[in-house]
N, C-alpha and C positions, 0 to 999 in steps of 0.2 A: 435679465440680470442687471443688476445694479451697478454702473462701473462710470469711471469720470473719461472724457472724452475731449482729445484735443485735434483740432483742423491748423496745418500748417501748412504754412501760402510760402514757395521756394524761393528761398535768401531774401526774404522778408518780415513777414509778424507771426506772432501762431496763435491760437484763440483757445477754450479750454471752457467744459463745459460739464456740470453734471448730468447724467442719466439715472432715472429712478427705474428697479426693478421692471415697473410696468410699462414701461419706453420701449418701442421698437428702434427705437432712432434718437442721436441731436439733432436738435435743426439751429444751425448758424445765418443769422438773418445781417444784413447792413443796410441801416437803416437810409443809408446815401451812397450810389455807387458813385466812386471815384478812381479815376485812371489808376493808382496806386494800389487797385483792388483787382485787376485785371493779374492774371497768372494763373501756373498752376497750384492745384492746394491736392494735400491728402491728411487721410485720416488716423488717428490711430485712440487705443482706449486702453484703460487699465480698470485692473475688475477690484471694485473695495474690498472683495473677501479673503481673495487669493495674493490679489496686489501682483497678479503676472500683469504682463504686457506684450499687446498683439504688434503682427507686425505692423507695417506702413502698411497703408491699401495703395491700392494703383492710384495713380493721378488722375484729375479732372482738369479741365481747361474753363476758365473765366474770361470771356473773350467779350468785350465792353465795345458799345457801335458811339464813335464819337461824332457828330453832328455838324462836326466845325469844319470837317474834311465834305469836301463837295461830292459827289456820288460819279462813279465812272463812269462812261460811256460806252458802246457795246455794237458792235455790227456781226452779220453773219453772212457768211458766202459758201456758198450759192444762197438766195434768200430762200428763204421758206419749204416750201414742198419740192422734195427731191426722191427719188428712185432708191430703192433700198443697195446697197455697195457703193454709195456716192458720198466721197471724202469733204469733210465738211469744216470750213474755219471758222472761226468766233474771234472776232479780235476785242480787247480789253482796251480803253485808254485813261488817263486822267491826267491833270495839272500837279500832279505829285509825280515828280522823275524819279523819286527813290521809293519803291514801293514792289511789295508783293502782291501780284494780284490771285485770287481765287474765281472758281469756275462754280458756279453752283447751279442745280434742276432740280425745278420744284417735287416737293417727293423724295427730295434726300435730306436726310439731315446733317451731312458733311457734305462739304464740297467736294466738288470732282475731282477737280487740276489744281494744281496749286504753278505756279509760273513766277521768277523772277523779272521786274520789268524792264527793258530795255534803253539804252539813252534818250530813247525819245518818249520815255513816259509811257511807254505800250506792251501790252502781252498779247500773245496769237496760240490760240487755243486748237490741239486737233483731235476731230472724233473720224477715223479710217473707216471704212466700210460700213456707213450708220445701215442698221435695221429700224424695223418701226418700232422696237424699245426704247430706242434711243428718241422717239419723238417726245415730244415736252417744250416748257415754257425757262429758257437759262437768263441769269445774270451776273453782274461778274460786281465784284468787291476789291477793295486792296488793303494792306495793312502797310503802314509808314514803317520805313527803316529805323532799326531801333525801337520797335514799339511791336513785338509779334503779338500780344495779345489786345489790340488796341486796331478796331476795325472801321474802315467809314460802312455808308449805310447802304443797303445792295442799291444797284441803278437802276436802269430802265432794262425792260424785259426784250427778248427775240422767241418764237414761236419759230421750232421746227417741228415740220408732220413729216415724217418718212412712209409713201404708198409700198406695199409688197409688190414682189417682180410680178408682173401678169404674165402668165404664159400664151404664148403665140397661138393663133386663129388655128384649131385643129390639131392642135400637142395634143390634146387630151383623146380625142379619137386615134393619132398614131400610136400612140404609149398604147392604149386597152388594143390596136392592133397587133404592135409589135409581141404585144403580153399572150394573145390567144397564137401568134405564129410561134413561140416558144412551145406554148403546152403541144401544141401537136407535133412539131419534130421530138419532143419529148417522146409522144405517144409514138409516135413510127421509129424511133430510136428503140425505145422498147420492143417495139413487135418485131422488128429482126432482130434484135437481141434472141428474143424467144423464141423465132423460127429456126435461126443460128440452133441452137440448145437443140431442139428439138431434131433436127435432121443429125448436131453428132449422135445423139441416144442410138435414133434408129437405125443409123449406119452401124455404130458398132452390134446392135443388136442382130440384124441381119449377118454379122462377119460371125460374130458366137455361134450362130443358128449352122451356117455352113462348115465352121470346122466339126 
């Protein structure tokens, strides 16, 4: 349907577009991003025939990687390959003391953590009891205070592999042990069960038989 469509960027510009019947969509292009473009925006449209108007759409985030800020730095402890239930830190740092830092792993497309950083310019990130889901390639980012959509450019990478628990020399032979001593008290639980049964039957049957 044919209707004119406007994108509005919050407590700043709004932009305004038409759509012709055969449009799936506007598309609002900027031909130069600039920090001042960085925000959220939503959408909204009015239809030429009817001339209602929809609501707002949800918002989206414009989140601008600015170049000028140096990239963070990143360590992890324990390093590297660790045992699946093993508590694991990432520490975040940069030359920007007022800064939010973010936690990102490759394969997401948000970050993880989000962290305020601390007087010394640093965030400490925790992943509790990692699995081997949680293995992957992280980095960490930060956004300047006063600036939340306005991001430096991710840093340098950490590689964590989480191995699964190996079970102990012979678990697996005691489990299928323990598993067949179950089924047979099972079976012998049963059969006096049913021997049980069987001698009350007979005894009362014998008592019927004598009176």
């Amino acid at each position: 349907m044919a209707a004119w469509v406007w994108l509005y960027q919050e407590g700043r510009w709004s932009y305004s577009k038409g759509k012709e019947k055969e449009q799936d969509a506007a598309n609002f292009f900027f031909s130069s991003s600039k920090r001042e473009h960085a925000g959220p925006y939503r959408c909204q449209y009015q239809v030429y025939q009817t001339r209602e108007v929809s609501e707002e759409s949800d918002p989206v985030e414009l989140v601008l990687t600015d170049r000028r800020y140096p990239a963070p730095g990143i360590s992890l402890h324990p390093e590297q390959c660790v045992e699946t239930g093993t508590n694991i830190t990432i520490r975040c740092w940069s030359l920007n003391y007022r800064a939010a830092f973010l936690l990102h792993k490759n394969g997401s497309s948000d970050p993880i953590q989000r962290q305020e950083s601390s007087d010394g310019g640093t965030a400490t990130f925790s992943l509790f009891g990692v699995t081997p889901a949680d293995s992957g390639t992280y980095r960490c980012s930060y956004r300047p205070r006063g600036y939340p959509f306005v991001s430096s450019p991710l840093g340098d990478s950490v590689m964590l592999e989480v191995t699964p628990t190996v079970a102990p020399p012979g678990a697996e032979e005691q489990s299928r042990a323990n598993m067949v001593m179950a089924v047979v008290r099972g079976i012998v639980a049963a059969l006096v069960f049913g021997l049980g049964v069987f001698f009350v039957i007979d005894a009362r049957s014998l008592w019927i038989r004598r009176d």
